[in-house]
Each structure stands twice: as C-alpha cells, then as structure tokens.
C-alpha positions in Angstrom: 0.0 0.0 0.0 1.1 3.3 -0.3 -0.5 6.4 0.9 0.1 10.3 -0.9 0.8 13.3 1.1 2.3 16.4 -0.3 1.6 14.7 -4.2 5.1 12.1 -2.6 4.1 8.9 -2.2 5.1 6.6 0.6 5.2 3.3 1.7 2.8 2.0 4.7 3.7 0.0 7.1 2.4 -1.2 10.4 3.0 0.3 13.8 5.9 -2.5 15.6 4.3 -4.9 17.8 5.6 -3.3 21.2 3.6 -0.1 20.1 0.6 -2.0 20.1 0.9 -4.4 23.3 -0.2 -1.4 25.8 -3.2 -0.4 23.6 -4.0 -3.6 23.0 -4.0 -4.6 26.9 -6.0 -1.2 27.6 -8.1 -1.8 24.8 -9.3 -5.7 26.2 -9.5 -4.2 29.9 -11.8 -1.4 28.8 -14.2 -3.0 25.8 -17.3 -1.7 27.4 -15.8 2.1 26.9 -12.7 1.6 24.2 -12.5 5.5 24.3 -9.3 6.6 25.8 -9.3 9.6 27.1 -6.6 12.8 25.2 -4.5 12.2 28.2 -4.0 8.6 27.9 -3.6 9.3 24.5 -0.7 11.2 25.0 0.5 8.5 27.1 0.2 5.8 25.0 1.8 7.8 22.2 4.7 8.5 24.9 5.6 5.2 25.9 4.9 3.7 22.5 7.2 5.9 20.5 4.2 7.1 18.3 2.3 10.2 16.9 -1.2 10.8 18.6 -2.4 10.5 15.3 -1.2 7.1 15.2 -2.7 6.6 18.6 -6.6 7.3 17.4 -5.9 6.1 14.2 -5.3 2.7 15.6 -8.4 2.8 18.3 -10.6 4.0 15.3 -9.5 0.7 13.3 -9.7 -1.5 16.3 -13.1 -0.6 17.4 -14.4 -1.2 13.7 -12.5 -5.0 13.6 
C-alpha cells in the first residue's frame, strides 16, 4: 500500500508490535468504553514511540474490527 501526502508517495507499514501491546492490553480491559481519554492518549503515544495521530488512528480501526 502506499499512501500520498504532499503529491510524494510513501510506503505503509504497520505500527511494531511493542507499540501496540499497551493499547491492545488497555483496549481488552476497557471493551465496554474503548474510548481513551486525550490524556492517555498522549501517554500511549509516549511510551509507544508514536504520533497521537497514530494513537486514534489505531483505536478508530480496532473498534471497527
């Protein structure tokens, strides 16, 4: 897949695996509200090594799967 910003293309590619353990882990402790809040956002993005964007990009996804 690749994805277009600023008419470049690049290549996609998923998030690595230790990124997603702590979301995943909050994610299956909190199924009956999978909304985390900004702030744990921010933390998950912290300790994951990822953009926020990334962060409720991957939520949005896992809630739809």
């Amino acid at each position: 897949h690749y994805e277009y910003q600023n008419g470049k293309s690049r290549k996609r590619s998923n998030l690595p695996k230790q990124s997603t353990e702590i979301m995943k882990r909050w994610f299956d402790e909190n199924m009956h509200n999978p909304y985390p809040s900004e702030e744990q956002k921010r933390h998950f993005a912290a300790v994951a090594g990822i953009n926020l964007t990334q962060v409720s990009n991957w939520f949005i996804n896992h809630r739809r799967r």
